[in-house]
C-alpha positions as CSV (number, residue, x, y, z in Angstrom):
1,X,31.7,-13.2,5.9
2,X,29.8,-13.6,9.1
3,X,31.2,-12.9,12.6
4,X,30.8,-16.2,14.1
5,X,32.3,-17.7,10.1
6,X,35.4,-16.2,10.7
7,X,35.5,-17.4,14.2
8,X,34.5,-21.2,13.5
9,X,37.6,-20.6,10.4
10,X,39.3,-19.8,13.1
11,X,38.7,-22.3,15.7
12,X,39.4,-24.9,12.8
13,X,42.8,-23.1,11.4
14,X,44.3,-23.1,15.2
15,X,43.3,-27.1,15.4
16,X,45.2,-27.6,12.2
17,X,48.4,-25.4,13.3
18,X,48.6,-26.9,16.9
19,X,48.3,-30.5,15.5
20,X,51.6,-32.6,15.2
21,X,51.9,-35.8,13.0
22,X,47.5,-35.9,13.2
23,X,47.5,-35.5,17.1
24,X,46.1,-32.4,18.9
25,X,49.1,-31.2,20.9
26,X,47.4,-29.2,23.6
27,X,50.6,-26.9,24.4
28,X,50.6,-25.5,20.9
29,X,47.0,-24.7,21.1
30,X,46.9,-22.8,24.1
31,X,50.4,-21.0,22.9
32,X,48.3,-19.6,19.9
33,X,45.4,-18.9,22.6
34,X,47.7,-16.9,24.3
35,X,49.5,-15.3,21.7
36,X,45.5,-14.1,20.5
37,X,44.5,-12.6,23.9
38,X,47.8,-10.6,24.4
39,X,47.3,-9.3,20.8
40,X,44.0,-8.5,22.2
41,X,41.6,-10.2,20.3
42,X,38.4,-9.3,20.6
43,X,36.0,-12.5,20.2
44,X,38.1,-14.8,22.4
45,X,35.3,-15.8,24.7
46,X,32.9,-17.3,21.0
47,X,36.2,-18.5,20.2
48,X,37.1,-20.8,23.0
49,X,33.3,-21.7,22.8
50,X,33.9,-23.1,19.2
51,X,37.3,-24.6,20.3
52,X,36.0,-26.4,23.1
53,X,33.2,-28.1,20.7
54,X,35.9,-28.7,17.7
55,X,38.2,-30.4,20.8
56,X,36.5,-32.5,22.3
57,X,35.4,-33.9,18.5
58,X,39.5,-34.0,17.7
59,X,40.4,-35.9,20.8
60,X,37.6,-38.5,20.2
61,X,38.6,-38.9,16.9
62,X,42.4,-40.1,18.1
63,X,39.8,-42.2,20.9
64,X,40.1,-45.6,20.5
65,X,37.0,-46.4,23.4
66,X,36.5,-50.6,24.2
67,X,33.5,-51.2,26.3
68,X,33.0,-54.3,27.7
69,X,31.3,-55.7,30.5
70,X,34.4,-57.8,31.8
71,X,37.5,-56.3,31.8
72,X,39.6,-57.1,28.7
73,X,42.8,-59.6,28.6
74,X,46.5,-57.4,27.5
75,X,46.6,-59.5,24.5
76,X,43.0,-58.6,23.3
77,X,43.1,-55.1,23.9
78,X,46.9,-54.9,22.3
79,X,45.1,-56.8,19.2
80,X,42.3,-54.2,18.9
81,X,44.7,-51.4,19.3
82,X,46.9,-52.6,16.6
83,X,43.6,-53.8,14.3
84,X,42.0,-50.1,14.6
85,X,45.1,-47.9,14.4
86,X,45.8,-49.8,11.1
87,X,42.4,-49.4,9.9
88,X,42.3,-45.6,10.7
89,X,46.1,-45.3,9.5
90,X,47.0,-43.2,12.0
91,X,47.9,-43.9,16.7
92,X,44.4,-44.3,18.7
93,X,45.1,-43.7,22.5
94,X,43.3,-46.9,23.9
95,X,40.2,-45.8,26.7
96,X,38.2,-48.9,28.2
97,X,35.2,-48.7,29.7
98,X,34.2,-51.5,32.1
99,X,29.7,-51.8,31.9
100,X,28.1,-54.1,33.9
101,X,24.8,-53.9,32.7
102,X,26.4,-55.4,28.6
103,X,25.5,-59.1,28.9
104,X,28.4,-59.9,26.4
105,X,30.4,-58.8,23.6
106,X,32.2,-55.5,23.2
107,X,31.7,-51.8,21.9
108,X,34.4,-49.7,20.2
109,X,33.9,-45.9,19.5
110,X,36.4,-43.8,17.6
111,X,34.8,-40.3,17.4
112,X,31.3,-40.8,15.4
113,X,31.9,-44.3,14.4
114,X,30.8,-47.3,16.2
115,X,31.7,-51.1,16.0
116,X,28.9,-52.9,18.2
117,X,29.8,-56.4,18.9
118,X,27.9,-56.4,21.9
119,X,25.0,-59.2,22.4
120,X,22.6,-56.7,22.9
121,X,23.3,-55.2,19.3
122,X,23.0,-59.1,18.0
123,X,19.5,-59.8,20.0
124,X,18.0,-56.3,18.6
125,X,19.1,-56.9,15.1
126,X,17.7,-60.5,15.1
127,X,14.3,-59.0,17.0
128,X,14.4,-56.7,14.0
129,X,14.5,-59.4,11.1
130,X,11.6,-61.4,12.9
């Protein structure tokens, strides 16, 4: 197997172990970063390379992200917590994101996926039946 195989198995096994109940737990990880560079493993620079990537990809996924171009009432954004956590069977940590330029509607993100309400996503799909 390839240096940099072994390295993303690795970065992926150390995600796994320093998870608790689906969540990253960010203490755990950098214990077992630790516990690596005191053992002194060699390729810990391409590791934290690959962790950083693999990271930032876990933490969006847990992302529940609302933009909107108002901000959004309690009771809306306790509704779309509870609606997508349910969906995705597992807690989202709620980010909103407050953009002017949307005319209306709302965008949620949770890691690659993408629920565009927003009535610029309408106006382009009906541009694109005409």
């Amino acid at each position: 197997m390839s240096p940099s195989k072994k390295i993303n198995r690795l970065a992926k096994r150390l995600i796994v172990l320093a998870s608790v109940d689906g969540e990253l737990d960010e203490t755990s990880l950098w214990q077992a970063i630790s516990l690596l560079k005191e053992r002194g493993f060699k390729q810990l620079l391409p590791l934290l390379k690959v962790l950083r990537i693999k990271v930032a990809r876990a933490v969006a996924r847990q992302t529940l992200e609302v933009t909107s171009s108002n901000p959004l009432s309690e009771g809306a954004l306790a509704a779309l917590e509870k609606e997508f956590n349910e969906k995705y069977q597992r807690r989202l940590h709620l980010k909103t994101v407050i953009d002017p330029s949307m005319i209306g509607g709302l965008q949620v993100r949770i890691g690659d996926d993408v629920y565009d309400a927003s009535l610029m996503a309408q106006l382009n799909r009906l541009a694109n039946e005409v």
